[in-house]
N, C-alpha and C positions, 0 to 999 in steps of 0.2 A: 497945166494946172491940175488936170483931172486925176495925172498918175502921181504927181507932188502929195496930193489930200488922199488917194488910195492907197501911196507909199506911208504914210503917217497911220493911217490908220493899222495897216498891216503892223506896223512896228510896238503901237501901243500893248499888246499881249504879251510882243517878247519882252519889253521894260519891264517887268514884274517877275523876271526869273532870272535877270541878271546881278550878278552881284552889286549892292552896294559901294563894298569898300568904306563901311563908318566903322571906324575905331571905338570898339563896345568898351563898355566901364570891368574891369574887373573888379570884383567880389574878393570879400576879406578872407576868403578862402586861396584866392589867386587865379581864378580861373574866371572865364567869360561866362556867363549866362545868357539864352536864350530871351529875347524879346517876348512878351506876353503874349499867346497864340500862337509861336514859332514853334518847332521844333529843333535840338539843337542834335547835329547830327555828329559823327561818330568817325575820326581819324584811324586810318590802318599804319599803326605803327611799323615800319618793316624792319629797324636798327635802332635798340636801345643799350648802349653798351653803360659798363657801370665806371665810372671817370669820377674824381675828386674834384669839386669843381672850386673848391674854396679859394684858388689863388688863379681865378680864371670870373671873377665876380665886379673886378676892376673896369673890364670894357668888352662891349664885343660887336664888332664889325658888322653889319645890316649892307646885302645886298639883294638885288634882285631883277627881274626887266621892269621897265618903263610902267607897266600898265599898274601892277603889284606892288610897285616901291615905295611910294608916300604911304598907303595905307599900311604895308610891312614894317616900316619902318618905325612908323608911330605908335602901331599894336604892339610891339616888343618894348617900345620908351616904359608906353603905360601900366606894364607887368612890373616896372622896378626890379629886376632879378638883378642888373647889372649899372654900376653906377655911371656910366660913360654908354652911348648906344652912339655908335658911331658912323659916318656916309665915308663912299672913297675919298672923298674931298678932302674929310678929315684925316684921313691917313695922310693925306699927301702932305699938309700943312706938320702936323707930327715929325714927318720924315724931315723937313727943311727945318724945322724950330731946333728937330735936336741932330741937325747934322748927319742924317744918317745916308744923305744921295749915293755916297761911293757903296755902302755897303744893301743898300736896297735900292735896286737898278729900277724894278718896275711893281705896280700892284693890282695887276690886272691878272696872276697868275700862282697856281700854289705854288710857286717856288718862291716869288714875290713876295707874298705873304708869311711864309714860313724864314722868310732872312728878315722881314718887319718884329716878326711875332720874338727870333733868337737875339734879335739886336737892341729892342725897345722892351717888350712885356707881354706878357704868355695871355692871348685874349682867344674867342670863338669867334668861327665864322658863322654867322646864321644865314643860310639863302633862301629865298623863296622862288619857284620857277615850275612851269610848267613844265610837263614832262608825259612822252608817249612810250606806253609799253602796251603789247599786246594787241594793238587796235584801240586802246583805252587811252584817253587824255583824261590825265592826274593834274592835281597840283600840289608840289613837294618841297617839303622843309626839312632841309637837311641842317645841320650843326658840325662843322669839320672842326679840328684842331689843327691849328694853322699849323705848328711845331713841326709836326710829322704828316699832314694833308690826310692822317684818319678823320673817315665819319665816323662820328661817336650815336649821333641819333639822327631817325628820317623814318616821315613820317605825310603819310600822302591822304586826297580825298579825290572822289574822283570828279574832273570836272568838264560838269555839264550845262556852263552856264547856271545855277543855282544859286541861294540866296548866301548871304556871309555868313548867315548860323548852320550852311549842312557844308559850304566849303572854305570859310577862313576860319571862324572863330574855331573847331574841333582840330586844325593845326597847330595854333598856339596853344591851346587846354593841352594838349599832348605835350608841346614841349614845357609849358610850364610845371608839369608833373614831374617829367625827367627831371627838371634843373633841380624842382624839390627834393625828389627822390635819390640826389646826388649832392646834396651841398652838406 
């Protein structure tokens, strides 16, 4: 019982620098703001290429691991850039509605993706994932185009256990620039 109530207590400090994960409101400008008293921290964009996205505004694909995904998921719904925000689930059911098994084998792979994207409709892939470089643990939003499996944009924070405004919300502000910056 003694190391149960020492273990609790040990942990109370670290809860307060761990991420959230609350899907912030975006502003009518499109981007997240910071919580009163927060500070909202600052995305390293490393890949911003320049892409037409006007006939890529129809749907785009939302994955990412386990920890990251519902919150990923639903922060990109709530920006509105794209009318359809889609899970793999949803692919799959797409692929059976419109007949497409023989010619999209699996979607678990850019090649997968890229016979989805030539056979049905030209969408983005958005991912979210952590990612080590350097001795440094990031966490990185990249944007592929399924068609050809380029990244188009990617754009990382570094993470240190931190709160949602220094490591989610300056992920999506970033990508939601690009997509403005491109439509």
């Amino acid at each position: 019982m003694k190391w149960l109530v020492i273990g609790l207590l040990a942990s109370i400090p670290l809860s307060g620098c761990m991420p959230e994960l609350k899907v912030a409101n975006v502003d009518n400008g499109g981007l997240i703001q910071a919580k009163e008293g927060r500070k909202l921290g600052q995305a390293d964009v490393t890949k911003s290429t320049k892409f037409p996205l006007n006939h890529y505004k129809e749907m785009a694909f939302f994955s990412s691991n386990q920890y990251y995904f519902q919150y990923g998921y639903d922060q990109l719904k709530s920006f509105n850039h794209f009318n359809q925000v889609l899970k793999y689930n949803d692919l799959e059911k797409i692929v059976i509605a419109n007949n497409l098994q023989d010619k999209v084998i699996n979607l678990d792979s850019q090649i997968g993706l890229s016979r989805f994207a030539n056979n049905y409709k030209p969408f983005l892939w958005i991912r979210l994932y952590p990612k080590q470089e350097n001795n440094k643990n990031y966490l990185t939003l990249v944007v592929t185009n399924p068609v050809n499996a380029e990244d188009l944009f990617e754009a990382r924070t570094w993470h240190d256990g931190q709160t949602d405004e220094a490591l989610l919300y300056p992920l999506f502000n970033a990508l939601s620039v690009w997509i403005k910056e491109n439509q």
